[in-house]
Structures are given as C-alpha cells and as structure tokens.
C-alpha positions as CSV (number, residue, x, y, z in Angstrom):
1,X,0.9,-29.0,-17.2
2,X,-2.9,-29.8,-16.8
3,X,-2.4,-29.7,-12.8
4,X,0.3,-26.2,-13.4
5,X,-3.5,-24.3,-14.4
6,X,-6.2,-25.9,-12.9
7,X,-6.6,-23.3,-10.0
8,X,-4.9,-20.3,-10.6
9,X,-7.5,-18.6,-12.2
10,X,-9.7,-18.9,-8.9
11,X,-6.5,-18.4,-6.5
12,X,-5.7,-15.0,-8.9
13,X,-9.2,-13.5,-8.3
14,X,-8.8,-14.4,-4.2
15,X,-5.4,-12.7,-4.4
16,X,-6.6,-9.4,-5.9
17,X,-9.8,-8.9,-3.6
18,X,-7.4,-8.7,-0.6
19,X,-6.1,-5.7,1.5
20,X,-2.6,-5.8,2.2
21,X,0.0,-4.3,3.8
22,X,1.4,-0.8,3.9
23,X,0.2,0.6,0.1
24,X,0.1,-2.5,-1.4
25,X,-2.4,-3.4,-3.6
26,X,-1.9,-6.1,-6.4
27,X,0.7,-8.3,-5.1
28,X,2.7,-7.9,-8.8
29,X,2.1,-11.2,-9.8
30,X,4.2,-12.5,-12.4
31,X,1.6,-16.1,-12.6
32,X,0.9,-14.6,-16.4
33,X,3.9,-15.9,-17.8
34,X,3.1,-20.1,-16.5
35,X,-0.6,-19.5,-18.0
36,X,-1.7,-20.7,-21.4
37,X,-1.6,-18.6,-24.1
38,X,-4.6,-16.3,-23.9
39,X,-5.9,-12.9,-22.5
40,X,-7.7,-11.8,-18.7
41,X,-9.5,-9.1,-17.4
42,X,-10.0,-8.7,-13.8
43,X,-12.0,-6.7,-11.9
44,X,-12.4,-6.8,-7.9
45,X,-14.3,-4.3,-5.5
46,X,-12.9,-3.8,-2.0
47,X,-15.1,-2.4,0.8
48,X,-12.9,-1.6,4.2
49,X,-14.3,-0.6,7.7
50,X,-11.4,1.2,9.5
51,X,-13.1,2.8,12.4
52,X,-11.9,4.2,15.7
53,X,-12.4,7.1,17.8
54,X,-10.3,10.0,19.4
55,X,-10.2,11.2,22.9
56,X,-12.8,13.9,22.6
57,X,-15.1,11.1,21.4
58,X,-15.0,11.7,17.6
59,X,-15.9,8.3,15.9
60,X,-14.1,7.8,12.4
61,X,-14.6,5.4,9.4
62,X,-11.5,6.3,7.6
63,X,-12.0,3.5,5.4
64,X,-12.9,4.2,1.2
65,X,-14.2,1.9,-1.1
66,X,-11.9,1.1,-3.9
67,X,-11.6,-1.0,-7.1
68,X,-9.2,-3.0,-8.7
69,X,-8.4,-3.7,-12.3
70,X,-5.8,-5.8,-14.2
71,X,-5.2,-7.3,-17.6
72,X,-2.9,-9.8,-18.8
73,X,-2.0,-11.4,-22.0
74,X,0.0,-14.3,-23.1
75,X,1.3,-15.6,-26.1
76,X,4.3,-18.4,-26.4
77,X,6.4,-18.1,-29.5
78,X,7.4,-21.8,-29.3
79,X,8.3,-24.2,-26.9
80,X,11.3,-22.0,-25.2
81,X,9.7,-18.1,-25.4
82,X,7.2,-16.9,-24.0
83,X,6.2,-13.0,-23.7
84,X,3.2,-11.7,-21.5
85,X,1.7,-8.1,-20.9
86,X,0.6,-7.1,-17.7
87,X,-1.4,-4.1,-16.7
88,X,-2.1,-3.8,-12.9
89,X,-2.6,-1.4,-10.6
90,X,0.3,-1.9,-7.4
91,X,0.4,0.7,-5.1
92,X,-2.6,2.8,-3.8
93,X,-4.8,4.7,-0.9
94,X,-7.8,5.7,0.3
95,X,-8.3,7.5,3.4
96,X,-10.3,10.0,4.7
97,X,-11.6,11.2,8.4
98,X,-14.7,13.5,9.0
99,X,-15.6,15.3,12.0
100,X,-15.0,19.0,12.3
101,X,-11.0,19.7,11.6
102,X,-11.2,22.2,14.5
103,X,-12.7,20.3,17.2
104,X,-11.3,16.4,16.0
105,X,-7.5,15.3,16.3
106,X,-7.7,14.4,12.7
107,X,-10.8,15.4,11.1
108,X,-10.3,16.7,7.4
109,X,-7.0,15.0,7.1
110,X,-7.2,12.5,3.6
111,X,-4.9,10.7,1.5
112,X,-5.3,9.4,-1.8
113,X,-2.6,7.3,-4.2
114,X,-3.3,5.7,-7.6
115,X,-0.9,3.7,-9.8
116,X,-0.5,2.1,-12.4
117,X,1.6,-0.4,-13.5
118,X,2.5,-2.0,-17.1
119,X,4.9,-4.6,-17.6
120,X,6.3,-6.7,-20.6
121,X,7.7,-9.9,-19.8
122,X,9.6,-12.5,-21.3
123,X,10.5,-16.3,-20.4
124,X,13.1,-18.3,-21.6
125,X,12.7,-22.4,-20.9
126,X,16.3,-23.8,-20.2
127,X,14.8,-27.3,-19.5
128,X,11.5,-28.8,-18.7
129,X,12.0,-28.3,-15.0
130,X,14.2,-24.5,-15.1
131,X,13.2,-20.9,-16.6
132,X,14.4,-17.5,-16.6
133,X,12.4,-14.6,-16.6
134,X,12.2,-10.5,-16.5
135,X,10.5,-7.9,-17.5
136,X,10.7,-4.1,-18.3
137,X,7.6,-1.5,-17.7
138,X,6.6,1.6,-16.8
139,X,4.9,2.7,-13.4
140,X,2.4,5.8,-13.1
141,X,2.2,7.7,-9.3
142,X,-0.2,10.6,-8.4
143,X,-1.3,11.6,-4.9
144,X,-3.3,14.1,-3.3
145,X,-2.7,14.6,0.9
146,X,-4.9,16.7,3.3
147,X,-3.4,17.0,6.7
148,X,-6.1,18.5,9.4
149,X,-7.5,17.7,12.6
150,X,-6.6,19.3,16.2
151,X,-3.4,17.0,16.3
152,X,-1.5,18.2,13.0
153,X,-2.6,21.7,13.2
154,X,-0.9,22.1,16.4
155,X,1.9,20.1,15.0
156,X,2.6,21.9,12.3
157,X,2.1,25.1,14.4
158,X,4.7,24.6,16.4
159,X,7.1,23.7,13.2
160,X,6.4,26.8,11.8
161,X,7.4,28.6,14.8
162,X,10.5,26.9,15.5
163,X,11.4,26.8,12.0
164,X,11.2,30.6,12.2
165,X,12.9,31.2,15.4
166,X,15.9,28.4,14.7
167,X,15.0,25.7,17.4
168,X,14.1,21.9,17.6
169,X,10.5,21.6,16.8
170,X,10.3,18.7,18.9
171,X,11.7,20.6,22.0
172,X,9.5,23.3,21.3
173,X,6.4,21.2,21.2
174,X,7.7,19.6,24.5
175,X,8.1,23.2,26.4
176,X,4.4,24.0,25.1
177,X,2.9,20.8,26.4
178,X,4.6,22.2,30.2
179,X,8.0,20.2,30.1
180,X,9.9,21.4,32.8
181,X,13.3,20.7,31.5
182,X,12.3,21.5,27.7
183,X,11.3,24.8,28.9
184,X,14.8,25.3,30.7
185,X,16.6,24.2,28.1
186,X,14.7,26.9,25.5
187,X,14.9,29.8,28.1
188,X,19.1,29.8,27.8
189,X,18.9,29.3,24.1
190,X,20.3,32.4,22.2
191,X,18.0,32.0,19.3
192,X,14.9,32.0,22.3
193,X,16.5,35.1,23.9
194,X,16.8,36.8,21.0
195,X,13.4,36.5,20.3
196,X,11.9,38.0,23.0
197,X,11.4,35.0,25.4
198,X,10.3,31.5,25.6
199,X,6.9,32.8,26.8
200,X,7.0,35.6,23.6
201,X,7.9,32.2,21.5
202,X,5.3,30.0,22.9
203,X,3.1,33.1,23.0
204,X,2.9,33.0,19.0
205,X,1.8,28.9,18.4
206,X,-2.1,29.6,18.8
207,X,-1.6,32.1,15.5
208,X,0.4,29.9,13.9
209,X,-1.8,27.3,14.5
210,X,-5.5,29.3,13.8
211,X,-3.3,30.5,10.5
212,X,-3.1,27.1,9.1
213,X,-6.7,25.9,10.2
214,X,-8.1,29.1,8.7
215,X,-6.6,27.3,5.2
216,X,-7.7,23.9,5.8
217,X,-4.6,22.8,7.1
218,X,-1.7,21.4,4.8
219,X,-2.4,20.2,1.4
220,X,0.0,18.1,-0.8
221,X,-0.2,17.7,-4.4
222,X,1.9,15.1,-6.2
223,X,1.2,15.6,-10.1
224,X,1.9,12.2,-12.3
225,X,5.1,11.0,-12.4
226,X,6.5,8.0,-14.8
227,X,9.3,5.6,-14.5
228,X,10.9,2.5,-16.2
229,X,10.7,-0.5,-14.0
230,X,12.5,-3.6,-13.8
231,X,12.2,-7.3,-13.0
232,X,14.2,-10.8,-12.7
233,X,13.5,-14.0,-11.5
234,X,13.7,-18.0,-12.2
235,X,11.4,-21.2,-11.6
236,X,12.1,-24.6,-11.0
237,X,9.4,-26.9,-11.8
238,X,8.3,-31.0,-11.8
239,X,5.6,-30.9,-14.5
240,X,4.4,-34.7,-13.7
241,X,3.2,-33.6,-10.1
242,X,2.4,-30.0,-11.3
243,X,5.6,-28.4,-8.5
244,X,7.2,-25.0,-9.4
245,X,8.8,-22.3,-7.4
246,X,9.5,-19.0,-8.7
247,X,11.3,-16.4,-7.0
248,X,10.1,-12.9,-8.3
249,X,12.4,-9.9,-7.7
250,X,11.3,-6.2,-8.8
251,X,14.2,-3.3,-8.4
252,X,13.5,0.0,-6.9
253,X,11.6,2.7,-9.1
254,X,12.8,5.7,-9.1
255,X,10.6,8.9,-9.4
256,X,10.7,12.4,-10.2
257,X,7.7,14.4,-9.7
258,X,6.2,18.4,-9.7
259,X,4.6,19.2,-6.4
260,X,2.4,21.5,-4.8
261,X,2.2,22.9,-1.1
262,X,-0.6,24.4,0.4
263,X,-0.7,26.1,4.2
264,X,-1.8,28.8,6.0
265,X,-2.1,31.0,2.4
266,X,1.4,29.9,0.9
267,X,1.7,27.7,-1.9
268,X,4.9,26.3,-2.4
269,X,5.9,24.3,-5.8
270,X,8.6,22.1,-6.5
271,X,10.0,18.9,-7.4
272,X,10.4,15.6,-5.3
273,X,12.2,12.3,-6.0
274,X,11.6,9.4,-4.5
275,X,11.8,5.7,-4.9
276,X,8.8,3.0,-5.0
277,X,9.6,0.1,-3.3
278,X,11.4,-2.9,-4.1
279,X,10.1,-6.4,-3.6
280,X,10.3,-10.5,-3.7
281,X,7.8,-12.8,-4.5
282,X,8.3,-16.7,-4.1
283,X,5.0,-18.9,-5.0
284,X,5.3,-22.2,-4.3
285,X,2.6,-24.9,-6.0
286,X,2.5,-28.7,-5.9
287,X,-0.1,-31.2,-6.5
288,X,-1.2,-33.5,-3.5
289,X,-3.8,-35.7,-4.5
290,X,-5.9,-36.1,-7.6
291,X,-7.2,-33.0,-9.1
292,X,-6.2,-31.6,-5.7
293,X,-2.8,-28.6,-5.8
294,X,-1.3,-27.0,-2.6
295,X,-0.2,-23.2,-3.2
296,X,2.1,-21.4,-1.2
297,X,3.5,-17.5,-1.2
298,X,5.2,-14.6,0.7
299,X,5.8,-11.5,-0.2
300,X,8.6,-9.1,0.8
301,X,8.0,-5.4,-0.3
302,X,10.3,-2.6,0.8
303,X,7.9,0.1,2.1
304,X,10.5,1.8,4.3
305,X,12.8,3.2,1.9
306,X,9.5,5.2,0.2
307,X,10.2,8.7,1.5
308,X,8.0,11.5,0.1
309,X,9.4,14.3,1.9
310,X,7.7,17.7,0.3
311,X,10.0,20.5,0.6
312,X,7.3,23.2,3.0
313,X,6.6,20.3,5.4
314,X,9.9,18.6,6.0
315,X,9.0,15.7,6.9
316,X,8.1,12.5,5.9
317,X,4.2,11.8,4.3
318,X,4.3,7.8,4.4
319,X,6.7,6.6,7.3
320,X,5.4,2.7,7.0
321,X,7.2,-0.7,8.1
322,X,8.2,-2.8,5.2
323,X,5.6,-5.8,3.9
324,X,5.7,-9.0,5.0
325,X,2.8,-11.2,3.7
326,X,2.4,-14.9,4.0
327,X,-0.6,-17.1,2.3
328,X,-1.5,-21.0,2.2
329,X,-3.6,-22.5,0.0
330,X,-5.7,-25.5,-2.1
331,X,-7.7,-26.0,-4.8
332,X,-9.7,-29.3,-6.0
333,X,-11.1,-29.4,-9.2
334,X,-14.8,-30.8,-8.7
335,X,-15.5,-31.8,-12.6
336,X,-13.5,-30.6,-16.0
337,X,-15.8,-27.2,-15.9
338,X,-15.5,-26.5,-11.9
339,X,-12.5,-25.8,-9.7
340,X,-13.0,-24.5,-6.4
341,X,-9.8,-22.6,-3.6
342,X,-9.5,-21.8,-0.5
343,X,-6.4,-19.2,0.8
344,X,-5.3,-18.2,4.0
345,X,-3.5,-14.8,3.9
346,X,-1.4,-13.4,6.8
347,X,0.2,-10.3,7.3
348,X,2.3,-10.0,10.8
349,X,1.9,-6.9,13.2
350,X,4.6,-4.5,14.1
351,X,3.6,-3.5,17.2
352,X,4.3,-0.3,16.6
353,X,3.3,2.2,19.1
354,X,2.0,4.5,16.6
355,X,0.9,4.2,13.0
356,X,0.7,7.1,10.1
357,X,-3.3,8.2,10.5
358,X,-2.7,7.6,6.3
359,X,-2.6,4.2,7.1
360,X,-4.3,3.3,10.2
361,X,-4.1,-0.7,10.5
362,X,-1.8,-3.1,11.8
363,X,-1.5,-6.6,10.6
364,X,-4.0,-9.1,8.8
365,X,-5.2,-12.3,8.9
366,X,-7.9,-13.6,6.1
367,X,-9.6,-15.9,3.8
368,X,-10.7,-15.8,0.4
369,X,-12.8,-18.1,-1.2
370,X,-12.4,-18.6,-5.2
371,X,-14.4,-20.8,-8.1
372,X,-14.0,-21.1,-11.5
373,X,-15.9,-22.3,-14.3
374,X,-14.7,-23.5,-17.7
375,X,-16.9,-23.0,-21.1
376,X,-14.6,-24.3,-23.9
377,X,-11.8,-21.9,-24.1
378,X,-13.8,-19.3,-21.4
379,X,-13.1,-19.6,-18.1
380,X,-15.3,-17.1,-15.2
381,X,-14.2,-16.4,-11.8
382,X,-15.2,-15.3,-9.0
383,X,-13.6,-15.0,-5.3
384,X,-14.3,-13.3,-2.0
385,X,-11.9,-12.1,0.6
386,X,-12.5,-11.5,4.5
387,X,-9.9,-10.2,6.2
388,X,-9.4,-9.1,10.0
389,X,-7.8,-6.0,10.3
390,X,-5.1,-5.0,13.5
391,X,-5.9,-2.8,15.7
392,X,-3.4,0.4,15.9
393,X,-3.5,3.6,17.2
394,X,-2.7,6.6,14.7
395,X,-0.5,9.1,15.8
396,X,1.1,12.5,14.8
397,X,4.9,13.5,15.8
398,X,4.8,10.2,17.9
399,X,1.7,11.2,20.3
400,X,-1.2,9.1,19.8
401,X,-4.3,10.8,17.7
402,X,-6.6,8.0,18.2
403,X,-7.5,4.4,18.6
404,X,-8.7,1.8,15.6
405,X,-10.1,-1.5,16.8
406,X,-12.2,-4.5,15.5
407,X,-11.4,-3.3,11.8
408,X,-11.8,-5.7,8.5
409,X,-12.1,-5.3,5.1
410,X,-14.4,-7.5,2.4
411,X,-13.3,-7.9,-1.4
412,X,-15.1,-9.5,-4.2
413,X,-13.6,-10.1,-7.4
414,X,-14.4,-11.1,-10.5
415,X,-12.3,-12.6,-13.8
416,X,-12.8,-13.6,-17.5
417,X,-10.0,-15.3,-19.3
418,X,-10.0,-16.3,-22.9
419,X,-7.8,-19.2,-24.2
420,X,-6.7,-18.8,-27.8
C-alpha cells in the first residue's frame, strides 16, 4: 500500500486551498479512512478577487479572505477495522459589497456562513481488494445576511407594498417600471381599486422603500443550529498497482434553527428548517509508472434543495445550481522524503442569466501545485491553488444588479501529519 499513500498528503493540501462551487468548501473527503494510522492538522488561507461593477459605475470587490481548518485521525484496530475522526469545515461564505447602499445597486448587502463539520467513521475490509464504510457526525450552521443596495431596497419595497395591498409583487414591480399591460392588469384589480388606485398604490413604493433604507435594509440572523449527519460508501481496490475507487455518499442534513428579521424598524423572530445538501464523491487513484500515481475525482453536491426561506422576507436567501466538480491529477515521488502533485480542477458554468449577488461567480477552472516532505514518521505539506473564476452577472428578482468579470481566487495551504 506504499503507492495507496505516497501523494495524498500533497493532493489533500491542493484540494483544500481551492474555491469551489456554490457554498462549498472542503470537498468532505473521506481519504482519512485509506491513510495510515496517525493524526493531521491542516490549515489553508484562501484570498479571492470577485470584482465587478454596476451601471452607475460603482466598482466592487465582494470577495473576503477566509481560512480553512481540518483535523483527522486514524487508528486501525486490526487488519479488518478501521475508525477515523474528522473535523472539517464544509459549507461557508464570505461576501460583502461597499459603495454607498443609497446610491449603489448593492452596496451594504453581505453574507456570511460558517460550519462545521465532525464525523466518526468506520471501515470494514471484506477482502484485500473491497471495503465498506460510513460514518455518523454532527454538522454546526450559523449565518448572518445584509441585503442593501438600490436594487433590493426597491425590491423589497415593492414586496412590502403588494404584500399589503394583496397583489403579485412581481406584477407590481412590472407596472412601476411603466409596463403597459402590468399597469392594465392592476387598474381592474379589486384589491388595486379598493385601495385607492394604481397610481395611490404605486404612489406609496418610494416610502416603502426610504423606510427600509433608513434601517439599513433587511438583515437576517441565523443563530447556531446542530444536526446528526450521515454517510455510506464502498472501495474497490488493486493494492499491487496502488488502484481504488471509492464512491462517497452523504444524506441530507436536516436543520432547525431560531431566526431573526430586521427591516424598516420591525424585527421579526422565528424558526426555520431547512436541509444541507446531499452529496457523492467518487476518487479514483492508480499508479502508472514507477513512483508515479494518477488521481481522479468529481463531486456531486445538491445545492438546490438548500432553501433558507425566513418567514418576513419570503423568499429564498441562497437560490444556487447544484455542484458539479471535476479534478485530474499526478504525483511522482522524487526520493523516499519528497513527493511532488499537480491537479487540475474544473467546475462547469451554468450559464445562468443571473446569479445570487451572495454568490457572484460562475464556473472554475484551476491548478494547484502540492509537495510533501517526509522526516521519519512527520510528513509537511504545502500546496497552492490558482483558480479562474466565471464571469456572471448578479441579479435581484431576476433583473441584472451588476457585472463580475476576470475574477480568480489564490489558496495556500499548509499540513502536518504524524504517523504513529
């Protein structure tokens, strides 16, 4: 199983330095459970540039530095069981616009996400070429949302007002904007009627709008929820030419959480559920030459079943495609202290129109670069991701906000595993 370990500690540090899609963040490997007995710490820094611009000019650099930490240990019982821990951090965000909220389509508006995940894991060897696995854990959310900027204000004006009179918020933002037949179609409505008048209606949006940027616009407050997860999955491996596959699959969490509203002077508290996504990892590895290994992966995670709908605003906060990531990669071990890997990553675009302004990017292509060095039972690495970003254009109630181009995002990470 010499070949099995050679480069995953390098390929591990490449693989948590990079930005992927939607709110993904660690990739929940499961490689732990193959390594020799022995504990990790890793630590990665990753620096995006997410800029773009509005059509009154406003530049943005949405864009936050963030970190990365994980920690995994492995013990085998004998030569059929073997339980690892792993502490990671999967989901996450950090996004924040400046500019002046009154005078920018989305200046003020942030988002941030933490989570953390912990996960005990368990493998049973049928054969020297199958094993089972899975797992039990918990998960940890919390999330903080600030929606401002010219283009929600007005949107969420023009809720407010048609939630109040008893119309279609969409029409009403239509009529407003000077849609002929959205304004005909209002002016017969009895609710419209009975409120005075489409122009009375309309007449109220600027308050309802000044009302919410006199309070900095909406604010969302997702306290700390926790929530049992689960985990199966099975590997088939040739030991002599170091192959496995393993197919990885993680069920739906599901998530209960207090919540807090803030907008226009109302605070509204409650409780949300909602489900973090599920997902399926396959890794693929085989060794093609001497002290040479070819690594494979994708990675399927269900981002469009995670609905945070708060109960003041209605609507959904994430609204994101699901995941699809694909990566290639080598590694060649250079002497007995010094492997070296190279990884392609690839993340396809949707093409989407519009994107959520909380997650302004579309698609990724990028490369890390991994080494790892080997004192005795210590083994150091070190890796660095480049990664092109998509361009997309943010947009609020499906109207364009802004545009993001010529975006990437740089990662560094580093790793220290003891072998017992």
């Amino acid at each position: 199983m010499k070949y099995t370990t050679l480069a995953l500690g390098a390929l591990a540090i490449s693989a948590t330095t990079a930005h992927a899609a939607g709110l993904d963040r660690s990739g929940q490997s499961t490689s732990a459970i193959f390594a020799e007995d022995g504990v990790s710490l890793t630590f990665g820094v990753v620096k995006p540039s997410v800029t773009g611009k509005d059509a009154n000019g406003n530049k943005y650099d949405a864009g936050k530095q963030y970190n990365q930490i994980g920690l995994t240990y492995t013990q085998s019982i004998n030569d059929q069981l073997t339980f690892s821990v792993i502490v990671d951090q999967p989901f996450g965000a950090d996004i924040e616009y400046g500019n002046n909220p009154t005078t920018s389509t989305l200046g003020g508006t942030k988002a941030t996400l933490d989570s953390t995940g912990v996960t005990f894991l368990s493998k049973y060897q049928l054969n020297d070429r199958v094993s089972l696995f899975g797992g039990v854990g918990v998960q940890q959310v919390d999330a903080k949302v600030n929606l401002n900027g010219t283009a929600y204000t007005t949107a969420l004006g023009v809720s407010a007002v048609a939630q109040t009179v008893g119309v279609d918020a969409g029409q009403l933002g239509a009529a407003a904007n000077g849609d002929l037949a959205a304004q005909a179609a209002l002016a017969a409505n009895a609710n419209i009627i009975g409120a005075g008048g489409l122009a009375a209606v309309l007449g109220t949006i600027p308050g309802a709008i000044a009302g919410i940027q006199a309070g900095d616009g909406y604010k969302f407050e997702l306290k700390k929820s926790n929530a049992p997860t689960f985990l199966i999955g099975a590997a088939y491996e040739i030991p002599d030419i170091a192959l496995r596959i393993a197919g990885t699959y993680r069920f739906e969490t599901k998530h209960k959480a207090d919540t807090v509203e803030r907008i226009a002077g109302a605070t509204v508290r409650s409780d949300l559920s909602f489900r973090s996504p599920q997902s399926f990892n396959l890794d693929f590895q085989t060794g093609i030459a001497k002290d040479t290994l070819l690594t494979a992966s994708y990675r399927w995670t269900e981002f469009g079943i995670l609905d945070i709908v708060p109960t003041r605003l209605g609507s959904d906060l994430v609204n994101i495609e699901d995941g699809h990531r694909w990566s290639l990669g080598v590694a060649r071990r250079f002497s007995d202290a010094l492997v070296a890997s190279a990884t392609l990553s690839y993340e396809p675009s949707t093409n989407a129109k519009t994107v959520s302004p909380l997650g302004p990017t579309d698609g990724l292509v990028g490369l890390s670069l991994g080494a790892r060095y080997s004192v005795e039972n210590i083994n150091i690495s070190a890796g660095v991701n480049y990664s092109k970003l998509g361009d997309a254009k943010p947009g609020v109630s499906g109207a364009q906000a802004a545009n993001f181009t010529n975006n990437h995002v740089v990662g560094m990470g580093f790793k220290a595993e003891y072998k017992f």
